[in-house]
C-alpha atoms as an extended CHARMM CRD file, in Angstrom:
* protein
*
       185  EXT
         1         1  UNK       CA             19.0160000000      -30.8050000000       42.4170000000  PROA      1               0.0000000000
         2         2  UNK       CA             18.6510000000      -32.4210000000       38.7010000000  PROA      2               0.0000000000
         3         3  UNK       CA             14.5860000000      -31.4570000000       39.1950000000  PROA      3               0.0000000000
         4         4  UNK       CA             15.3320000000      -27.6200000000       39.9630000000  PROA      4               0.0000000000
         5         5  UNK       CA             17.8090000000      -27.4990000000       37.1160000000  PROA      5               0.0000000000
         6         6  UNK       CA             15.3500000000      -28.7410000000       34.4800000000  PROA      6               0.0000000000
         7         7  UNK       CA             12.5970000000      -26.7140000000       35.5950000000  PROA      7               0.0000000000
         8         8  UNK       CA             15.1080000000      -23.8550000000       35.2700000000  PROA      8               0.0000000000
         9         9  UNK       CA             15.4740000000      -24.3180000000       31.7320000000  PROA      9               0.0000000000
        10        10  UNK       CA             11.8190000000      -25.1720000000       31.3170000000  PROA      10              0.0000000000
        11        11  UNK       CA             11.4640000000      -22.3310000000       32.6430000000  PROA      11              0.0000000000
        12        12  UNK       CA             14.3010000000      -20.2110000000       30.5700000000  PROA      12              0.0000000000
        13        13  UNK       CA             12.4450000000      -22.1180000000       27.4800000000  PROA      13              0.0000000000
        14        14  UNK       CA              8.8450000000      -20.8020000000       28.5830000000  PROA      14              0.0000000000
        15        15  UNK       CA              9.8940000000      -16.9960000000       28.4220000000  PROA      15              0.0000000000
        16        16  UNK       CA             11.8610000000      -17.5290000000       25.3960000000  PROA      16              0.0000000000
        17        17  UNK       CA              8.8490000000      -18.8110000000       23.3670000000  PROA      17              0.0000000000
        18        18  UNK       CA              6.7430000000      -15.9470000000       25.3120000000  PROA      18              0.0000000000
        19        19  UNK       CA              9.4400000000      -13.4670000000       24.0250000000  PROA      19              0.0000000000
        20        20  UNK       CA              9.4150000000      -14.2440000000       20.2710000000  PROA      20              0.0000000000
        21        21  UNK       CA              5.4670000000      -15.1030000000       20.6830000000  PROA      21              0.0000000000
        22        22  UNK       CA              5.5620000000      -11.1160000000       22.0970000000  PROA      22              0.0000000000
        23        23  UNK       CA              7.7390000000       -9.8010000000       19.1540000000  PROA      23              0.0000000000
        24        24  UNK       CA              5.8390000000      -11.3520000000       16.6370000000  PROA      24              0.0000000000
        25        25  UNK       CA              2.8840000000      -10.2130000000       17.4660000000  PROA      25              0.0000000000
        26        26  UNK       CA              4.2570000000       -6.7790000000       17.8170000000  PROA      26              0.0000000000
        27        27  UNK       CA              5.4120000000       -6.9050000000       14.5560000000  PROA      27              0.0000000000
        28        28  UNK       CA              2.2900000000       -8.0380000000       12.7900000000  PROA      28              0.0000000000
        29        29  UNK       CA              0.9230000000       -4.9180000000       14.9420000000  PROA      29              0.0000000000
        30        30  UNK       CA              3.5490000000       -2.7430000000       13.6600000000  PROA      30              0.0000000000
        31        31  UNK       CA              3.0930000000       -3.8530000000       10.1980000000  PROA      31              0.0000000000
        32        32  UNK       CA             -1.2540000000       -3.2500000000       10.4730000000  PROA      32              0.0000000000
        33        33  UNK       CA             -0.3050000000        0.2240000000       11.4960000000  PROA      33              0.0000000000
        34        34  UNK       CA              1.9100000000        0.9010000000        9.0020000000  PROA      34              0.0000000000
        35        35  UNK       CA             -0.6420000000        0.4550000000        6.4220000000  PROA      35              0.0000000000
        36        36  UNK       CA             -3.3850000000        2.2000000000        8.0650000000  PROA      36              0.0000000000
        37        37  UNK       CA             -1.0840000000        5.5830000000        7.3730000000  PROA      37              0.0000000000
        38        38  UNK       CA             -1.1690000000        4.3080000000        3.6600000000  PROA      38              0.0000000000
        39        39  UNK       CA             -5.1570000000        3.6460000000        3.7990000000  PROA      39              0.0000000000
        40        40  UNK       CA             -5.3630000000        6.8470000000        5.0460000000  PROA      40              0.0000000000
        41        41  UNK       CA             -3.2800000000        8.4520000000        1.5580000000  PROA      41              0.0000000000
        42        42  UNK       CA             -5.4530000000        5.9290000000       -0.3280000000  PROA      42              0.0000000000
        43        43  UNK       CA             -8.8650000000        6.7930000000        1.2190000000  PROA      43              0.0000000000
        44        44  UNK       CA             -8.0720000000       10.9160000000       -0.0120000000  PROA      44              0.0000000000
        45        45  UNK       CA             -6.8720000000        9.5080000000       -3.1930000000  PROA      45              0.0000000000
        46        46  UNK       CA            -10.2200000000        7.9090000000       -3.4240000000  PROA      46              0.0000000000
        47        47  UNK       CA            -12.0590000000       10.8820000000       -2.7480000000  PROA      47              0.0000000000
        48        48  UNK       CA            -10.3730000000       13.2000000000       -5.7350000000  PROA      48              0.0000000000
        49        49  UNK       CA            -10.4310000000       10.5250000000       -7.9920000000  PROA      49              0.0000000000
        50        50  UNK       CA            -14.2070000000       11.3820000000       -8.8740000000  PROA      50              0.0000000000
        51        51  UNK       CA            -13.6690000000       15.6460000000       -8.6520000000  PROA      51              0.0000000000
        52        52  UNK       CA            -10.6400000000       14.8600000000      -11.4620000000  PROA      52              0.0000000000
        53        53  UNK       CA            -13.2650000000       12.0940000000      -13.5180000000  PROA      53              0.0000000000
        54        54  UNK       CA            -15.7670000000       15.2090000000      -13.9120000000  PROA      54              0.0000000000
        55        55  UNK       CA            -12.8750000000       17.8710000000      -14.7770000000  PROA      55              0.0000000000
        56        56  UNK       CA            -11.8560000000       15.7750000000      -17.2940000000  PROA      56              0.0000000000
        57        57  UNK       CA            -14.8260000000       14.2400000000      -18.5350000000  PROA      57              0.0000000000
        58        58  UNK       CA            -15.8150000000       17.8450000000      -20.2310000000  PROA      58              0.0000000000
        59        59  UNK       CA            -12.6590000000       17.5870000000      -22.2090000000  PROA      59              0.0000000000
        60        60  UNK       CA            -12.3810000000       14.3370000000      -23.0810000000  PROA      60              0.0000000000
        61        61  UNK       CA            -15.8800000000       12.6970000000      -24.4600000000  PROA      61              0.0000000000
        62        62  UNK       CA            -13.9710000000       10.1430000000      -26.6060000000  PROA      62              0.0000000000
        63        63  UNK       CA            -11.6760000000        8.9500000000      -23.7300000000  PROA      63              0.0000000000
        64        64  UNK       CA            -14.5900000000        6.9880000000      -22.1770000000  PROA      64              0.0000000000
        65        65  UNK       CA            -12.7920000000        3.7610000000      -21.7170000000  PROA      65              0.0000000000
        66        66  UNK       CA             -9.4540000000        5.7350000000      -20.2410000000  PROA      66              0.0000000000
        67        67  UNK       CA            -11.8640000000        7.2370000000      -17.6450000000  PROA      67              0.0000000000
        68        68  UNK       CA            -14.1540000000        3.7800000000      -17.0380000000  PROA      68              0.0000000000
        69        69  UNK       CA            -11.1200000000        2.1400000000      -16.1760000000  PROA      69              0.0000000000
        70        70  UNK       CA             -9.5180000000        4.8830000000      -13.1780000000  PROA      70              0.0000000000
        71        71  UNK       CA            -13.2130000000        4.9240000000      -12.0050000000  PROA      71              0.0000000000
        72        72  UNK       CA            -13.4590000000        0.4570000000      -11.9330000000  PROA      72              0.0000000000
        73        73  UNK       CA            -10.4890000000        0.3040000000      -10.4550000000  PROA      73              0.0000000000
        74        74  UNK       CA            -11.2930000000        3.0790000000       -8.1400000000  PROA      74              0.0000000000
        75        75  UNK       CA            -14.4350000000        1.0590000000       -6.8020000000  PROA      75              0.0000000000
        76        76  UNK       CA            -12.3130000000       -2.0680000000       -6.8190000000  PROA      76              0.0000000000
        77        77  UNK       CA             -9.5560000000       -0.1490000000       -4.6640000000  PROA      77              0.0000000000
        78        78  UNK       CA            -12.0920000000        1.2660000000       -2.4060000000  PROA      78              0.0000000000
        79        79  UNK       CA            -14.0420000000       -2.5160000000       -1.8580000000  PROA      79              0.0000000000
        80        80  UNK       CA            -10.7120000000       -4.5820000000       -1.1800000000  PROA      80              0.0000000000
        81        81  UNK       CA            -10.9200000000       -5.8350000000        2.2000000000  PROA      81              0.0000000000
        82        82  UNK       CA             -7.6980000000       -7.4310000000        3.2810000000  PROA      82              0.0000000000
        83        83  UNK       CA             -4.2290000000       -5.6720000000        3.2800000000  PROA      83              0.0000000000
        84        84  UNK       CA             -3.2230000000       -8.0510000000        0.1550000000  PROA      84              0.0000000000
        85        85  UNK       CA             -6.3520000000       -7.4920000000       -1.6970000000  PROA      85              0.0000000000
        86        86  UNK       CA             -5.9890000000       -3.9780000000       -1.4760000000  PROA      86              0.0000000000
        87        87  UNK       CA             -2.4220000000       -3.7960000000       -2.7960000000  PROA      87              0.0000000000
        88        88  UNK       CA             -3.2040000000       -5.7570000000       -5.6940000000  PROA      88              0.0000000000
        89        89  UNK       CA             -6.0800000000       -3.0460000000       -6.3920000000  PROA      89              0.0000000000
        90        90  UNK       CA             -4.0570000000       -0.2290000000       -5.3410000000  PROA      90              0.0000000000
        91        91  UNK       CA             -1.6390000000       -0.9060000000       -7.9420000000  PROA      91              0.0000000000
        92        92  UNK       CA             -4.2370000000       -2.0140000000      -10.3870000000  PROA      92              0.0000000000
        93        93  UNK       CA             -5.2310000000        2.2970000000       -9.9990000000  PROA      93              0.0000000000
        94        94  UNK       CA             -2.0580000000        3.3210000000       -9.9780000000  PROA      94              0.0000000000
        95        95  UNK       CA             -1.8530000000        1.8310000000      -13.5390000000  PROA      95              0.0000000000
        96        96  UNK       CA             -5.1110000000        3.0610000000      -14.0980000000  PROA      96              0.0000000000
        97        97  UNK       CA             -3.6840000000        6.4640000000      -13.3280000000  PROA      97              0.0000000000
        98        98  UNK       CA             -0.8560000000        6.4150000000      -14.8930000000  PROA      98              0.0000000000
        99        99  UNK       CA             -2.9040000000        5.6830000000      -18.3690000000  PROA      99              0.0000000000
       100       100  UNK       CA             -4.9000000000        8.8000000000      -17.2230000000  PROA      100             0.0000000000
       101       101  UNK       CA             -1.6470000000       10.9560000000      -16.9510000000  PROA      101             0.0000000000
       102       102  UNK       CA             -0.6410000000       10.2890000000      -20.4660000000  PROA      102             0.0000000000
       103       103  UNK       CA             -4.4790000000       10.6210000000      -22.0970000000  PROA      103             0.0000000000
       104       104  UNK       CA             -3.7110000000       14.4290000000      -20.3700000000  PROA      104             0.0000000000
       105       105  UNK       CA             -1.0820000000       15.5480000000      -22.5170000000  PROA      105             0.0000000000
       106       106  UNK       CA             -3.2820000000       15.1380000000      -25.7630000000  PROA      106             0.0000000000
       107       107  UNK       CA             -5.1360000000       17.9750000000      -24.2880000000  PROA      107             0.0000000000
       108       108  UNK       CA             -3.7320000000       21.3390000000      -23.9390000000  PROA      108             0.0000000000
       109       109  UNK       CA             -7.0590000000       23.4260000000      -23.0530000000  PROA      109             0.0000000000
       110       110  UNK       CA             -7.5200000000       21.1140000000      -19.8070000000  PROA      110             0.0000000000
       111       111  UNK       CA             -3.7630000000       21.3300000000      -19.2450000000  PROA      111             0.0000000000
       112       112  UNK       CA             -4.5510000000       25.3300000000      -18.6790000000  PROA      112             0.0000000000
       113       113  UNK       CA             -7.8200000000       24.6690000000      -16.7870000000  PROA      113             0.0000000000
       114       114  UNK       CA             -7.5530000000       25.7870000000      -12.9110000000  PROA      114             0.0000000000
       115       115  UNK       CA             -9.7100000000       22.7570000000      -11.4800000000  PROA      115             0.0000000000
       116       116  UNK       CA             -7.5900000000       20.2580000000      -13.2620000000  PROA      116             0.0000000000
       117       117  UNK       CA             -4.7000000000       22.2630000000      -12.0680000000  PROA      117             0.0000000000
       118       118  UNK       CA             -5.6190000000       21.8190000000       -8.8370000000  PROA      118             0.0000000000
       119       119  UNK       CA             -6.4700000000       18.4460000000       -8.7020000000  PROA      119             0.0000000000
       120       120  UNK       CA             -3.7010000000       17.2390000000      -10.5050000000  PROA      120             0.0000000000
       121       121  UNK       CA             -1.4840000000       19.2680000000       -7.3490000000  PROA      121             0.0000000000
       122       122  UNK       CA             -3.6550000000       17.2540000000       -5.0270000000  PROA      122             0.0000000000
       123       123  UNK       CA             -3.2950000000       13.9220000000       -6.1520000000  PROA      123             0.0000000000
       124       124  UNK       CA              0.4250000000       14.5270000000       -6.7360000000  PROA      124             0.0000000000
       125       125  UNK       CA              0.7630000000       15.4110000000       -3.0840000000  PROA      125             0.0000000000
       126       126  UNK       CA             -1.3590000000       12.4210000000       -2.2010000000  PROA      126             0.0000000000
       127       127  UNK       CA              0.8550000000       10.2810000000       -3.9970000000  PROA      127             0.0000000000
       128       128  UNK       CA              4.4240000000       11.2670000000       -2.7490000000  PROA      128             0.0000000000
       129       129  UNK       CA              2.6200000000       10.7580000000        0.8960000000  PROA      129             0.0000000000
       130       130  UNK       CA              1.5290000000        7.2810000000       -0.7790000000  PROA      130             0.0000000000
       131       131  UNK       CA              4.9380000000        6.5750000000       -1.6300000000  PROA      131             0.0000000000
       132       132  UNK       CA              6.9730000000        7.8760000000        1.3790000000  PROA      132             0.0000000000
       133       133  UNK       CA              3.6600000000        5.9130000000        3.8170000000  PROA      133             0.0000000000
       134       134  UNK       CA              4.7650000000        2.6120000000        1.4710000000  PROA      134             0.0000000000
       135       135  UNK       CA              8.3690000000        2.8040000000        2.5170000000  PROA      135             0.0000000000
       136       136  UNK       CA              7.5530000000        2.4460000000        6.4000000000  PROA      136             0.0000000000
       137       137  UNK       CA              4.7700000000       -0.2910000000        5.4390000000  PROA      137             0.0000000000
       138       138  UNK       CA              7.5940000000       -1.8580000000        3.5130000000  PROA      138             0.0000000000
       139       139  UNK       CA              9.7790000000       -1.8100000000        6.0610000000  PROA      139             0.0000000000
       140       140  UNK       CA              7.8770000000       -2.9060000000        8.7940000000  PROA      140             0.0000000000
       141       141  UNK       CA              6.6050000000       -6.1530000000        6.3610000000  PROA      141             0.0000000000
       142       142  UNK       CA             10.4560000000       -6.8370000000        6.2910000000  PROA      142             0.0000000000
       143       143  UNK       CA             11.1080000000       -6.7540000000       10.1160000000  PROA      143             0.0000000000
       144       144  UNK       CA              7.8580000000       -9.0320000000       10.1930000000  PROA      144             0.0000000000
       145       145  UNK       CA              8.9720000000      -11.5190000000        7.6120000000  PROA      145             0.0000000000
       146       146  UNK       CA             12.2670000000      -11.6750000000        8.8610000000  PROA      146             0.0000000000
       147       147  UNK       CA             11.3710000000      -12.5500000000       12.1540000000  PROA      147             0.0000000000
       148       148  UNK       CA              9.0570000000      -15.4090000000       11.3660000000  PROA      148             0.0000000000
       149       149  UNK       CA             11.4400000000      -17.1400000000        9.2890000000  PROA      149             0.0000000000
       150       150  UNK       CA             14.7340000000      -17.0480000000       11.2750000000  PROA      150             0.0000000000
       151       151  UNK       CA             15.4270000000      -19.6220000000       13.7010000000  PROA      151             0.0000000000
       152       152  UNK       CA             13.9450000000      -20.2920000000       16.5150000000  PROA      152             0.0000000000
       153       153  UNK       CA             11.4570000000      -17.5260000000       15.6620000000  PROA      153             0.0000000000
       154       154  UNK       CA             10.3810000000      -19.6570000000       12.6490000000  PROA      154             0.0000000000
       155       155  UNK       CA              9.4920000000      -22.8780000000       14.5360000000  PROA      155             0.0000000000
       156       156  UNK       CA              7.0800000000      -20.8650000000       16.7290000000  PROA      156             0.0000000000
       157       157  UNK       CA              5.3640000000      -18.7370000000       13.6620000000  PROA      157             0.0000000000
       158       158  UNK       CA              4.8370000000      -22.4580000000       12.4300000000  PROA      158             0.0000000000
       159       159  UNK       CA              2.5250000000      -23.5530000000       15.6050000000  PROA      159             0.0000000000
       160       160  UNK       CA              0.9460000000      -20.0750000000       15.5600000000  PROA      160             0.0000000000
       161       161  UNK       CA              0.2470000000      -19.7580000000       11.9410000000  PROA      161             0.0000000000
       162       162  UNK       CA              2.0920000000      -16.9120000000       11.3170000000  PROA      162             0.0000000000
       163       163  UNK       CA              2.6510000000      -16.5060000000        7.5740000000  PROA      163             0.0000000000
       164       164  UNK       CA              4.8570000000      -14.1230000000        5.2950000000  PROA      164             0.0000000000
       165       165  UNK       CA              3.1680000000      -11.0290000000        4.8650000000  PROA      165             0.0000000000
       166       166  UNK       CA              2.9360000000       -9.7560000000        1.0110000000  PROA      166             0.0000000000
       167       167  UNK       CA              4.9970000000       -6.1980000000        0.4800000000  PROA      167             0.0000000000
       168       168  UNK       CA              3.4840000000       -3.2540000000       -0.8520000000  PROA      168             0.0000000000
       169       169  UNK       CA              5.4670000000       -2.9750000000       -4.1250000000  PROA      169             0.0000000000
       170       170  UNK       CA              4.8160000000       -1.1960000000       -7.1420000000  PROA      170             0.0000000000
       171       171  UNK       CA              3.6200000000       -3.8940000000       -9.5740000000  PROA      171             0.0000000000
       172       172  UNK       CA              4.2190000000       -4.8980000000      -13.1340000000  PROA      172             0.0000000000
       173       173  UNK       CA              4.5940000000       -1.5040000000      -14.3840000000  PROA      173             0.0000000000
       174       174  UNK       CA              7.5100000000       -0.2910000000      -12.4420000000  PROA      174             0.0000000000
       175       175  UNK       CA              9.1750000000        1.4490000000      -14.8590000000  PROA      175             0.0000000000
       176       176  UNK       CA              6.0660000000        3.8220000000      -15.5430000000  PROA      176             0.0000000000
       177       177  UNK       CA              5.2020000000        4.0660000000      -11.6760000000  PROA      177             0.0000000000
       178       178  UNK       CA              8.7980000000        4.8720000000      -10.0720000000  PROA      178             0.0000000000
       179       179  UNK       CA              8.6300000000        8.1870000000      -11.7780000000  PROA      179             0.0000000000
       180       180  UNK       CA              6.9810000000       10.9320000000       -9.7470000000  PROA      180             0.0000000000
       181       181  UNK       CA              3.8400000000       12.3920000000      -10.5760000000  PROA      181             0.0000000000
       182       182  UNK       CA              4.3290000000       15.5670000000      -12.7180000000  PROA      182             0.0000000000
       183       183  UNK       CA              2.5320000000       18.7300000000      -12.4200000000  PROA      183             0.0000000000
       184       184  UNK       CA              2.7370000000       21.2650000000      -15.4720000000  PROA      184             0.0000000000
       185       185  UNK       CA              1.6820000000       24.5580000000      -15.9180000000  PROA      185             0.0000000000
C-alpha cells in the first residue's frame, strides 16, 4: 500500500516537471515567434534604408558622417545574429535614425521632394508596425521570464538552462525614440 502511494506521487511529481518543462518551452517558442513578426518590420526597414541614403545623399553632400552612420549601423543591424545582438543593433539604428530625422529639417528643398516624401511615409509605417510588433515581443519575453523564475518553475529552468531572456526596449535615448515618427508636407 505505502509502495503504490509513493509511486503515485512520483508519479504526480513526473507530470508536474513534464508540465512546466512543456510551458517553458512553449514560451521560449512563443517568445522566438514574437520576434520573427519584428524581423520581419526590421528586414523592410532594412531594405528602404538604402532608397532614403540615395534621396538624401543629393541634398546633403556635407552630411556624410550623418548618412555613414544610418548606413554602419544598417549593416550592423542586418549582420546581428542572435535575438540580443540584434536588439542592441536595432536600437543602435534607431538612434542612427533619429539623428537622420533631425539633419532633415535643415533642408527644406528635400522636405518638398516626392521620393523623400515617400520614403519618409514608408519608414514611418514600418516603424509604428516596429513598435506595435515590439509590444507582443515584449510581452511574450515577460510571460517567459516570469515563468522561469517563479517557484517551482525556477528550479527546473535551473537544470535545463533556461535563462532570462533580454526585452526589446528602446535604449538609452528614450526620450528621442518614444515620439512617433513625423511625416511633413
Amino acid at each position: 500500500m505505502v509502495v503504490i502511494i509513493i509511486g503515485i506521487i512520483v508519479l504526480i511529481l513526473i507530470f508536474m516537471i513534464i508540465g512546466l518543462y512543456n510551458s517553458m518551452i512553449r514560451l521560449r517558442n512563443n517568445r522566438e515567434n514574437a520576434f520573427a513578426d519584428i524581423d520581419v518590420q526590421l528586414r523592410l526597414r532594412h531594405d528602404l534604408i538604402p532608397n532614403l541614403v540615395e534621396t538624401v545623399r543629393g541634398y546633403m553632400n556635407h552630411e556624410a558622417s550623418v548618412l555613414l552612420a544610418v548606413t554602419e549601423a544598417r549593416n550592423a543591424a542586418m549582420s546581428a545574429k542572435t535575438i540580443d545582438e540584434k536588439v542592441v543593433a536595432e536600437n543602435n539604428l534607431g538612434n542612427a535614425l533619429n539623428g537622420l530625422k533631425v539633419t532633415f529639417e535643415r533642408y527644406p528643398d528635400l522636405k518638398a521632394n516626392q521620393n523623400f516624401l515617400s520614403l519618409q511615409k514608408e519608414i514611418a509605417d514600418v516603424e509604428n508596425k516596429i513598435a506595435a510588433s515590439r509590444r507582443f515581443f515584449n510581452s511574450a519575453t515577460k510571460e517567459f521570464n516570469t515563468r522561469i523564475q517563479t517557484f517551482p518553475a525556477n528550479i527546473l529552468a535551473g537544470m535545463f538552462n533556461f535563462h532570462t531572456a533580454v526585452f526589446f526596449d528602446l535604449g538609452a535615448d528614450r526620450a528621442t525614440i518614444s515620439e512617433p515618427p513625423k511625416v511633413s508636407f
